[in-house]
N, C-alpha and C positions, 0 to 999 in steps of 0.2 A: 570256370575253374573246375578242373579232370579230380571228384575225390579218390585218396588217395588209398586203394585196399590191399589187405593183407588175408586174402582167402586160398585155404593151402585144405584141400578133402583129404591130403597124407596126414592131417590132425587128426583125423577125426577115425577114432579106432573100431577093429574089430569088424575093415570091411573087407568081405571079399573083391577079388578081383574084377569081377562082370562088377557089383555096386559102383564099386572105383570108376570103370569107363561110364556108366549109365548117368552117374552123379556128375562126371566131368563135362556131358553133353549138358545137363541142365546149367551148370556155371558158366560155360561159354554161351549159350543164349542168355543168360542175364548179361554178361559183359558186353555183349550187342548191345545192351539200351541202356544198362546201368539204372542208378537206382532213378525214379518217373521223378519228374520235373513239369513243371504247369503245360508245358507242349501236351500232356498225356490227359487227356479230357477228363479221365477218372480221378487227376490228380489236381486241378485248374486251379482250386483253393486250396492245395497242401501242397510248396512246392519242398518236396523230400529231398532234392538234392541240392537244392541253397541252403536248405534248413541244417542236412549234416554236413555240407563242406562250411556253416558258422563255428560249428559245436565240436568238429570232428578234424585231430589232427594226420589219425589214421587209424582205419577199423581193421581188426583181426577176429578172425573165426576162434581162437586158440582159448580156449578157454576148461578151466580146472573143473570138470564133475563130478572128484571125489571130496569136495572140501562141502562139509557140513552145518549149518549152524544152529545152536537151540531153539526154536521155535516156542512161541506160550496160545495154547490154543484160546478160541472164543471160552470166556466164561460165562455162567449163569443160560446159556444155550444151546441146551443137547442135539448133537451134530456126532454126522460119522464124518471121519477126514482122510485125503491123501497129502502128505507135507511132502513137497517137493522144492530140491533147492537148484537155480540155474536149468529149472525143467526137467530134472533128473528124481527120480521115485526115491526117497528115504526112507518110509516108513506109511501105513495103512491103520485104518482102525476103524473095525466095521462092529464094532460092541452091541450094537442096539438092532445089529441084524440077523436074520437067517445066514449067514458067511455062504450057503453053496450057493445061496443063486445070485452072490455077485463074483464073476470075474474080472478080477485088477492085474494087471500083468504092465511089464515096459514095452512099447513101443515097439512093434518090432519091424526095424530098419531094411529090413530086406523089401517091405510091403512099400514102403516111398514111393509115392507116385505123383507126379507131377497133374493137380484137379484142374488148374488154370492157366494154360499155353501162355496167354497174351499177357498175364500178369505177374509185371519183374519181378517183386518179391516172393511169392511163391515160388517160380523156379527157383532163387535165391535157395527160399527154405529145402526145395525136393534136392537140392547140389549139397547141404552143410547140416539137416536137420541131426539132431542128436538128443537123448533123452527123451523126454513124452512119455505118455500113457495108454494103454487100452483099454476102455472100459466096458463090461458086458450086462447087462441085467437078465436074469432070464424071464420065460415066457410066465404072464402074469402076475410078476411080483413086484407087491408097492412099498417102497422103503419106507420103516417107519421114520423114519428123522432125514432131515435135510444133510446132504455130504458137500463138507467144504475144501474145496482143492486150497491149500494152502501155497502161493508161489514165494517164496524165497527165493534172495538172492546174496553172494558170495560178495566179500566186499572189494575183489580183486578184480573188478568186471569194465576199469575203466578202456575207452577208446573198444570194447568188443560187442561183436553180436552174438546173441545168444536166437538160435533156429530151432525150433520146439514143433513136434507132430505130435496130436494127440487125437482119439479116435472115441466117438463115446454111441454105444447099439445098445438100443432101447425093444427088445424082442415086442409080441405082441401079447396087448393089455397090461403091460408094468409099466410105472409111473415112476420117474424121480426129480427130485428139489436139487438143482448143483448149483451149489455159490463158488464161482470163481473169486479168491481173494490175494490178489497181490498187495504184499506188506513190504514195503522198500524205502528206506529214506535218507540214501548211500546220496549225495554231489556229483559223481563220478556220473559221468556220461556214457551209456550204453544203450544197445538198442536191444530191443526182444520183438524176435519175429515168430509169429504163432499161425500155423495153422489147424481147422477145428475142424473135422468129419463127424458132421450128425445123420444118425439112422434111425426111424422112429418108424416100425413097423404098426400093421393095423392097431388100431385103439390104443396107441402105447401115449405117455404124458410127460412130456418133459417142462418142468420149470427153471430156465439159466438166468442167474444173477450173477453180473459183472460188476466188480468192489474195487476200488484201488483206495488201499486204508491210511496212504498217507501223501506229505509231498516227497516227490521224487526230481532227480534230474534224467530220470529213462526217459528213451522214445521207445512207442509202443505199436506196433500192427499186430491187429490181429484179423483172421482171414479165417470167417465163419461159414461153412459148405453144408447144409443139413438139405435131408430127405425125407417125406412122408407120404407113407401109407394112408389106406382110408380109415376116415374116423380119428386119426392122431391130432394131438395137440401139441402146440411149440410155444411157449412163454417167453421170452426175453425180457431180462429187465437191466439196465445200464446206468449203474451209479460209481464209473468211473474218474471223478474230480482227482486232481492231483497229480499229474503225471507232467512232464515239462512239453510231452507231444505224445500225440494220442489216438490210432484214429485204426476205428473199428469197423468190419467190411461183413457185413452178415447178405449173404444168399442161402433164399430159403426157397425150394421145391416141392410146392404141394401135388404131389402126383397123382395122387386116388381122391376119389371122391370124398366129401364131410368133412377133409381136416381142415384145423384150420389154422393160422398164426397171428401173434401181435408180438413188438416192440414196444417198450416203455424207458422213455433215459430220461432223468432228471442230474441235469447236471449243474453245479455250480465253479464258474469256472475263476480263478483269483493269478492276480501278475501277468507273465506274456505265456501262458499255459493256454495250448492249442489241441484243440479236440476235434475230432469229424466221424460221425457217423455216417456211414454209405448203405443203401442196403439196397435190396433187388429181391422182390415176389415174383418167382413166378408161378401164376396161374396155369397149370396143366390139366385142370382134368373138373370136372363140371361141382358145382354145390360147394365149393371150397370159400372160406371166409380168412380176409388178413387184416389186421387191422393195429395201425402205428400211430404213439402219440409221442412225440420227442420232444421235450423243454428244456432251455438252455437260459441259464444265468449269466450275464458278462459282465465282470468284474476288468479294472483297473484297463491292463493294454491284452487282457484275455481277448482271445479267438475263435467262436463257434460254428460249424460247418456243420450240415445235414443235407447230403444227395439221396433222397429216396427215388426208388422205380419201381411200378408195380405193371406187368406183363402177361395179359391173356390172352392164351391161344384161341385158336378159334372155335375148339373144341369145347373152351372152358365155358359153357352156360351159368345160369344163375352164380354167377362170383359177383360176391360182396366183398368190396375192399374199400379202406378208409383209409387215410393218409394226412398228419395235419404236422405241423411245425410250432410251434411258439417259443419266441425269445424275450427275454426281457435284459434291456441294454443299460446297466447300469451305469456305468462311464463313459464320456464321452469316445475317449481313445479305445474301446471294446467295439468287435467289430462281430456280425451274424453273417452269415450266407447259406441261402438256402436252393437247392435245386430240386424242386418235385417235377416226376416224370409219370405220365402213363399211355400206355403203350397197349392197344384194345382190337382185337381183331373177333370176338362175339360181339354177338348183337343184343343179346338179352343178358344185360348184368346191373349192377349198382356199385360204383365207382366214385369216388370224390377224393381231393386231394388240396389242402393249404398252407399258407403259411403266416405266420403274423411277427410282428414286432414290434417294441416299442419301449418307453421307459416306465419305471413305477409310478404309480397313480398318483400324483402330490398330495390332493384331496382326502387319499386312505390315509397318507401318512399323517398330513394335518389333523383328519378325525383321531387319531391313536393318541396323537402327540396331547391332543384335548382331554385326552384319559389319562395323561400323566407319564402316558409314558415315551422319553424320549427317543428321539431322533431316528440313530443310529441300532437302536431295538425294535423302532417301529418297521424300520427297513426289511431286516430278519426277519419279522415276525410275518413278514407279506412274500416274499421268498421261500418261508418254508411252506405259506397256503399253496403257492403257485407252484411247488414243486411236487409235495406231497399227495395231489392230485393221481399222479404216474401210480401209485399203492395202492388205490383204492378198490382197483378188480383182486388184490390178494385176501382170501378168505380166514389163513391160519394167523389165527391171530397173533402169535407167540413171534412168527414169521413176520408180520407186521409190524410188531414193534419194533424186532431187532433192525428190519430195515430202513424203522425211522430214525433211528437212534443215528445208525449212519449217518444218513440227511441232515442230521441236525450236526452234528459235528464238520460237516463238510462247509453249510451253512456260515459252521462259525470259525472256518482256515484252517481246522485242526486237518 
């Protein structure tokens, strides 16, 4: 079955003429292959175009980026924030910082550039993207408070995609904490396609937390491109439950020497809500360290995916990389799939990579239940051990709680 689109770049305003033909070249090679379907290896366990020709009676790029809605920011946790709605900048609030050395600005669309040739959706996005952000820090400067991207969305958003670029440079030795937090719990079927340009020059420190704070009926990509300098650090942490499809693509390039990265997702997944993380290290340049711990809960007829690959050149010496998987399968009809990869062309490194599965313990549940307490709390209470694990390399504490507090409401279907 051919899904059926409605992608017009005359929507999308305020471009010049050259953008116009440069974007049209990108939208006719996605119409080459259309949206990846399990023929496309990257996609084997997400097949995206069964999944939107179920859900989807026809998708249009046309979508409203003047319409606004009140937002209620995190309480009880001091945060600076960008509220964005449909991808589009609303409003900034940088109170608890030096203001000159961050620059925020929109996205600017002239700069579109197509990062991934072979990957439909990217083109997708570099043919229709609109809205986004730019983010700058300058050289040496560590935010005192964590900044939470606020994503909003319009409640007119049925049957469309929303194409978001967003660009976030990390100068050298500044540090920051970004919580991505998409708040959405619209029925209305839509898709959000994201792509992320990370730049972390020498010694610079990024901490990214991915939030989805409620249930949705969105499908979601997003297509994560970061770069590091030597001595940089890259954080990831992924506590996106909730979304009706979901599936997250982080490649990360440790280019100079000493930096290093981790991964951390603790997901809990409930109904036929479909997640996959993919992700891709590559090792370029010697001394560099990566290291992924990805957990996944299956709930009812939920679906959990993790493709990890980690890639050393042959340049790349002493690389430490770790790579592990665990699921815990609660229902029978919950299904895991896992592909770990690696890919080693040095001779002198330290490398490992797993995966496990299986259901909860019956034995812990019986010991709990021995303590009075029942059943279906003892279950949680071993769900939140197995998850809250992914937290534990977080230092700030204030930062820790709020991030359990998540977990634990995800824990509980909220």
């Amino acid at each position: 079955m051919k899904q059926n689109y409605d992608f017009d770049i005359e929507k999308i305003k305020n471009l010049s003429q050259e953008e116009k033909i440069s974007r049209k070249k990108n939208l006719d090679l996605f119409y080459k292959s259309g949206f990846p379907s399990k023929q496309v290896e990257d996609w084997k366990f997400t097949d995206l175009n069964l999944i939107l020709n179920k859900n989807f009676d026809n998708i249009s790029n046309e979508v409203n980026f003047e319409s606004s809605k009140d937002f209620k920011a995190i309480e009880n946790f001091e945060h600076n924030f960008i509220f964005l709605t449909n991808g589009k900048i609303i409003s900034t609030n940088f109170d608890h910082e030096e203001k000159s050395k961050i620059l925020i600005k929109d996205f600017n669309q002239e700069e579109v550039k197509n990062i991934n040739p072979s990957n439909a959706l990217a083109l997708l996005n570099s043919a229709l993207s609109s809205g986004g952000f730019s983010l700058e820090i300058t050289k040496d400067y560590k935010l005192k408070k964590p900044l939470i991207v606020y994503n909003c969305f319009s409640q007119d958003l049925k049957n469309k995609i929303l194409n978001n670029k967003n660009s976030i440079k990390l100068n050298e030795g500044s540090e920051l904490t970004l919580i991505d937090y998409s708040d959405n719990n619209t029925q209305n079927n839509f898709i959000k396609n994201t792509v992320d340009t990370i730049s972390l020059n020498k010694n610079a420190v990024l901490k990214n937390i991915l939030i989805q704070n409620s249930k949705s009926n969105g499908h979601f990509y997003k297509y994560i491109k970061s770069s590091l300098e030597s001595g940089s650090s890259y954080e990831n942490y992924i506590l996106s439950s909730g979304l009706k499809l979901n599936k997250i693509e982080i490649e990360i390039n440790l280019n100079k020497d000493n930096s290093s990265c981790s991964i951390y997702s603790a997901l809990n997944l409930l109904g036929d809500q479909h997640q996959e993380i993919k992700t891709r290290i590559n090792h370029n340049s010697p001394n560099c360290k990566s290291y992924q711990k990805i957990k996944n809960v299956l709930n009812d007829k939920s679906k959990g995916i993790y493709q990890g690959k980690i890639f050393v050149e042959k340049v790349a010496q002493k690389t430490d990389a770790y790579q592990l998987s665990k699921a815990l399968i609660v229902s029978d009809n919950a299904e895991f799939d896992a592909k770990p990869e690696l890919e080693i062309y040095a001779d002198d490194v330290k490398c490992s990579h797993g995966s496990t599965s299986g259901s909860i313990d019956s034995d812990a549940v019986h010991y709990l239940m021995t303590r009075g307490i029942s059943k279906q709390e003892a279950v949680k209470l071993l769900i939140n051990g197995f998850l809250n694990e992914v937290l534990e390399k977080i230092t700030n504490n204030e930062l820790k709680i709020f991030l359990e507090k998540i977990l634990e409401r995800q824990i509980n279907g909220h």
